[in-house]
matplotlib code that plots the C-alpha trace (Angstrom):
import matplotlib.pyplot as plt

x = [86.3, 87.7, 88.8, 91.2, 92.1, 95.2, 96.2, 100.0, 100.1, 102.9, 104.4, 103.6, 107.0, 106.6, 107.4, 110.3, 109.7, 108.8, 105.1, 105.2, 106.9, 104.3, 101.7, 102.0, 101.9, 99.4, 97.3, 98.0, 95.9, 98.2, 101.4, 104.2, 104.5, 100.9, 100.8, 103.7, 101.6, 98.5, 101.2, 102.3, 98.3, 97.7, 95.5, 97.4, 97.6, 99.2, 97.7, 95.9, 98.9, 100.5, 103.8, 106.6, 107.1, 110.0, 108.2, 108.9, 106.0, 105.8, 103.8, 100.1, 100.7, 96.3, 96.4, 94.2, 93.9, 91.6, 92.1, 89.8, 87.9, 89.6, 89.3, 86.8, 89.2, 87.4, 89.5, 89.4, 88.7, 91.7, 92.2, 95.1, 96.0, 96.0, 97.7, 94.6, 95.5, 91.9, 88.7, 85.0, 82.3, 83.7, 87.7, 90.1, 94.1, 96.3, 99.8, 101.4, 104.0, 107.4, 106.6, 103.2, 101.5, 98.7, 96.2, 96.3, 98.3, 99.9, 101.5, 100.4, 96.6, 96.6, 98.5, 97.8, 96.2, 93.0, 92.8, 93.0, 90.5, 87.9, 88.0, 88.0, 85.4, 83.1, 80.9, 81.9, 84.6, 84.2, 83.5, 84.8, 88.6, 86.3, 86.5, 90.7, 90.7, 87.8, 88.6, 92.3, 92.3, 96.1, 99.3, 102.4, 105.1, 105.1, 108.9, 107.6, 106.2, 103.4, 100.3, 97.8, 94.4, 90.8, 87.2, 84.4, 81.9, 81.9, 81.1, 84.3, 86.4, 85.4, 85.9, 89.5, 89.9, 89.8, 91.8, 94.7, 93.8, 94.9, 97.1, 95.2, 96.9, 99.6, 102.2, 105.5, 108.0, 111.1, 113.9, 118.2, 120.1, 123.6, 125.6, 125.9, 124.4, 125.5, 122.6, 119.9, 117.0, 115.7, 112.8, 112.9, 110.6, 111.3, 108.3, 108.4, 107.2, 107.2, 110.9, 111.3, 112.6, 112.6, 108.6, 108.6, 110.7, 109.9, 112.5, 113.1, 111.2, 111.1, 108.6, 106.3, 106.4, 104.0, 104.9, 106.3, 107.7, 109.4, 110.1, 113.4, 114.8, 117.8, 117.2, 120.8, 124.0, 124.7, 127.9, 129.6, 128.6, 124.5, 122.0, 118.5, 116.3, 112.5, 110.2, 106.9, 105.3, 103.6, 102.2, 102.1, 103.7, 104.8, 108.2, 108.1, 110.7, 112.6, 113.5, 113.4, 116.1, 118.3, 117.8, 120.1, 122.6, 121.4, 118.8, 117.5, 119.5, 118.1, 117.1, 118.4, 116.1, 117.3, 120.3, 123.2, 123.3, 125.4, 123.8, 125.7, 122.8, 120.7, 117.1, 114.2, 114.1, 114.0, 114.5, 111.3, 108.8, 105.4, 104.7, 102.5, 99.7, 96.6, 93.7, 90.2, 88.1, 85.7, 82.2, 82.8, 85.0, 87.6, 91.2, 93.0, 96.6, 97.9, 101.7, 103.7, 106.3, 109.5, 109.4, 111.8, 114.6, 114.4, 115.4, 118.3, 120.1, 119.6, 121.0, 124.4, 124.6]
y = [113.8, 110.9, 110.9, 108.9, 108.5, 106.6, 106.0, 105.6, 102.4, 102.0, 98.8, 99.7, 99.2, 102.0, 104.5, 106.2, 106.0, 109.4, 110.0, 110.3, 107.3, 105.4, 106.4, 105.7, 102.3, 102.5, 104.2, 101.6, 104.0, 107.2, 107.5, 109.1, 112.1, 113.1, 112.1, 114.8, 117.5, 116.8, 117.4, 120.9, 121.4, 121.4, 118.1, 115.7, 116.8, 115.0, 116.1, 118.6, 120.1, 120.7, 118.8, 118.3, 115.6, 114.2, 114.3, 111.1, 108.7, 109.2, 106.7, 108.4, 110.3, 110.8, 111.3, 112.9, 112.4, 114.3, 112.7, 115.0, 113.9, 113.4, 116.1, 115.4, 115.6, 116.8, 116.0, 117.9, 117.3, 118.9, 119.7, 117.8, 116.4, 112.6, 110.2, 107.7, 104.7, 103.5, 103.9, 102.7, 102.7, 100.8, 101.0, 103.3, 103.2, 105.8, 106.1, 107.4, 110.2, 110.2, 112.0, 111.6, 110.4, 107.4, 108.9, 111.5, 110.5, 113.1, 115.5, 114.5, 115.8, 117.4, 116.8, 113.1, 110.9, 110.6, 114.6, 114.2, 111.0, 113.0, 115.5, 113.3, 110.9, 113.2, 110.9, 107.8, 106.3, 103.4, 104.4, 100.8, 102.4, 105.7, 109.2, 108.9, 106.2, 106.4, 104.1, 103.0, 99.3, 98.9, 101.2, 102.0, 104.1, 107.9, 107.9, 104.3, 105.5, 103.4, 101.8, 101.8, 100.6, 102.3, 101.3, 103.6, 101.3, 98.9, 96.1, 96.8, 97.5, 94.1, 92.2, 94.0, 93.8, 89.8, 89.8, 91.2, 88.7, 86.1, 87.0, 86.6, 90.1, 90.2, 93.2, 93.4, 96.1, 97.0, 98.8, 99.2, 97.5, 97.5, 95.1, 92.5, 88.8, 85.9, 83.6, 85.0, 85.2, 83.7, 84.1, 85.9, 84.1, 86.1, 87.2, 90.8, 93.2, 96.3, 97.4, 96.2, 100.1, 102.1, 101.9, 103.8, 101.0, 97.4, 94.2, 90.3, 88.6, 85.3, 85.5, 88.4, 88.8, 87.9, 85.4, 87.5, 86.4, 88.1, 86.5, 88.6, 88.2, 90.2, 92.1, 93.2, 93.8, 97.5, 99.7, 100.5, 97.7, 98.3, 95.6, 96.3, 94.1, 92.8, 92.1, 90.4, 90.4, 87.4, 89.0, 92.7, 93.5, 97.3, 98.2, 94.8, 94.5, 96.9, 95.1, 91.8, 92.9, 94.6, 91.0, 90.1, 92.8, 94.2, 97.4, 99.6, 102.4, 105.8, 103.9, 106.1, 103.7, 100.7, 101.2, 103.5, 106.6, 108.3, 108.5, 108.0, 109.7, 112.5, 111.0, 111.5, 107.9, 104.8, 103.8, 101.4, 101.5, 99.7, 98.8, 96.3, 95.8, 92.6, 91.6, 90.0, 93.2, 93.0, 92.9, 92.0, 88.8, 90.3, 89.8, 93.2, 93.7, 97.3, 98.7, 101.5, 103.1, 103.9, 106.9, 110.1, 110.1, 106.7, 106.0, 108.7, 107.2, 103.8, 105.5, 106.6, 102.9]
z = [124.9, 126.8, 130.4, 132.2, 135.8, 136.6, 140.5, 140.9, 143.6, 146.8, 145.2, 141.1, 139.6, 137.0, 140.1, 139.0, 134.8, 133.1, 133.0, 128.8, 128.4, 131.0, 129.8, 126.1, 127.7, 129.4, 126.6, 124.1, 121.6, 121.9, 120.8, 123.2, 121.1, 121.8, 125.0, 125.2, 123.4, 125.8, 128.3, 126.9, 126.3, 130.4, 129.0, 131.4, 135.3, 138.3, 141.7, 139.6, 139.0, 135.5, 134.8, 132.1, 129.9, 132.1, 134.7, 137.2, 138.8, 142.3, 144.9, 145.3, 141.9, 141.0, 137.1, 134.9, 130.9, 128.6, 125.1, 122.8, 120.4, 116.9, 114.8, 111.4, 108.5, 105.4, 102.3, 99.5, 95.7, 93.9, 90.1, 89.8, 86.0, 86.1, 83.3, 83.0, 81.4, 81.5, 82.7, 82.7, 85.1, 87.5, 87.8, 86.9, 85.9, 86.7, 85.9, 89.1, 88.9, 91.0, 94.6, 94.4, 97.4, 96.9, 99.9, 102.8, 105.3, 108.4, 106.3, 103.4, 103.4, 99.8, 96.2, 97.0, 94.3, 96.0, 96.0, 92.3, 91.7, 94.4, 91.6, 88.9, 89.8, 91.5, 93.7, 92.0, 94.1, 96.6, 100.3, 101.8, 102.9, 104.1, 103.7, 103.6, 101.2, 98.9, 95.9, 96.9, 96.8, 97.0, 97.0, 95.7, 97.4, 97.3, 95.0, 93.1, 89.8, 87.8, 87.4, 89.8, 89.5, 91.9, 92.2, 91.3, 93.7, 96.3, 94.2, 92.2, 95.2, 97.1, 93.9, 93.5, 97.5, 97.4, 94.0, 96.3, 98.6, 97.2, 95.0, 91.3, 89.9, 87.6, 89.0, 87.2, 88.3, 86.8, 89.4, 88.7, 92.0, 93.2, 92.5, 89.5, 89.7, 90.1, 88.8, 85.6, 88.1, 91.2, 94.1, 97.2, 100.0, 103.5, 106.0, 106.3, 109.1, 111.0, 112.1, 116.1, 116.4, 113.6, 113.0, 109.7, 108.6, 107.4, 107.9, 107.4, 110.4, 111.2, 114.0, 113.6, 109.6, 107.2, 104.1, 101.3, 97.5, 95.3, 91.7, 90.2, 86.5, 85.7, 82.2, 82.0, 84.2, 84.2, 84.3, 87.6, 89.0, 88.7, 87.4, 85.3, 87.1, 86.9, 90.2, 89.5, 93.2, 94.4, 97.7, 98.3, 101.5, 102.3, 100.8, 99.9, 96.9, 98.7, 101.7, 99.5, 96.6, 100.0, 101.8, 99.1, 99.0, 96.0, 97.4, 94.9, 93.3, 95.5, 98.0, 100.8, 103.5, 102.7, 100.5, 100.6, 101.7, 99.4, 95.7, 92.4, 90.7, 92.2, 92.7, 94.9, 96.3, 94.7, 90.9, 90.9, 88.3, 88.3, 84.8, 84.3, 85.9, 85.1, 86.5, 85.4, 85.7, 88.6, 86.9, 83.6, 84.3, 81.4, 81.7, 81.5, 81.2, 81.4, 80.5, 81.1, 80.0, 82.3, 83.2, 81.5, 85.0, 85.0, 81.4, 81.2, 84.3, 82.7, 79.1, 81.1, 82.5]

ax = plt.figure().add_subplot(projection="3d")
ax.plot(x, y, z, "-o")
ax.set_aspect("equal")
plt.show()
């Protein structure tokens, strides 16, 4: 356990803020909504006394934190089926279903494809991402279906890890849009980072965002108004084609983040398909190229388009 004392100075200008909303400040480490259940756990005291959430900073205020210690999350190995598109000694491919979550995560600490690959792979998955991310050497999102590659050692997974790096995969997704186009294809280049304040979000940023590309080709214009559209990723930024292809004011058919909120089609998030997937294999030196199929809700909404 971890323990804190904060003394609330004559001339500190946070005199007058709410203590939850101080202190997740001040404790750079804890976010405001556990500061607030440390508050309702009697964990946080001012003048030994307990207090609310709203509670306001007073001159003199003595504050006392106990932060316990993180709990040890043990992750299970779960007989889940997998659709393996290949695997040897070192890596495996898997062929990611719709709604399946890539590793546990709050609220998501079973059903995930780790869960499955623990079981799977026994012992034999890389430790370098730790006991929440054993093998996972990059992601797709939990409503993205498609190929997904994980490292059975940490040989492999460094290999793989500096692959992703700088940039030497080939990662091809196919996705419907709103909106028809103008020209047959074109590149996306726009830094990309957290949301300013919606933090599950990402956005265009200028200033804070990392350099992102997107290469798009437009495989046909669509009824209604929809386009069937290509994405080959030259960096691999969270939600990157995504915010990219919305940039642009064509976002992703289900998108209900980023796109519209009402839904022509009834999906669980984004029409977005990862499928294809290359590399030069990690200890062998072998170039690998990997495709998959669209998936079954994918290809009937494109059949009524």
């Amino acid at each position: 356990m971890e323990e804190y004392f904060i003394k609330i100075e004559e001339a500190d200008e946070n005199i007058g803020n709410r203590i939850d909303r101080y202190l997740s400040v001040a404790l750079n480490s804890c976010s405001r909504s556990y500061i607030q259940k440390l508050l309702d756990n009697e964990q946080i005291t001012v003048n030994d006394s307990a207090i609310k959430s709203n509670y306001k900073l007073r001159p003199g205020d003595s504050i006392y934190i106990a932060v316990p210690d993180p709990e040890v999350l043990e992750i299970k190995a779960q007989d889940i089926p997998l659709d393996i598109v290949y695997e040897d000694n070192d890596i495996i491919v898997v062929n990611k279903p719709k709604g399946m979550v890539v590793h546990p995560a709050p609220g998501h600490f079973e059903g995930t494809l780790v869960n499955a690959l623990m079981y799977h792979c026994r012992e034999s998955l890389s430790q370098i991402n730790g006991v929440m991310r054993p093998g996972i050497v990059h992601r797709i999102d939990m409503d993205t279906t498609g190929l997904i590659v994980a490292c059975k050692n940490d040989t492999a997974h460094r290999v793989m890890s500096d692959k992703f790096k700088v940039h030497d995969i080939t990662r091809v997704y196919t996705a419907i849009v709103y909106n028809h186009f103008n020209e047959q294809s074109g590149t996306i280049d726009k830094p990309i980072a957290r949301h300013k304040t919606d933090r599950k979000k990402m956005a265009i940023d200028s200033v804070k965002g990392r350099r992102a590309i997107t290469h798009y080709n437009v495989l046909e214009q669509l009824k209604n108004n929809f386009s069937l559209i290509e994405c080959r990723l030259e960096t691999g930024r969270t939600h990157q084609i995504r915010v990219h292809m919305a940039s642009i004011n064509h976002p992703l058919l289900g998108d209900d983040v980023y796109g519209p909120k009402s839904k022509p089609f009834k999906t669980d998030g984004q029409v977005l398909h990862a499928g294809v997937l290359g590399f030069h294999h990690p200890i062998s030196g072998a170039y690998m190229e990997f495709k998959s199929e669209l998936p079954e809700y994918f290809q009937k909404i494109l059949d009524k388009l």
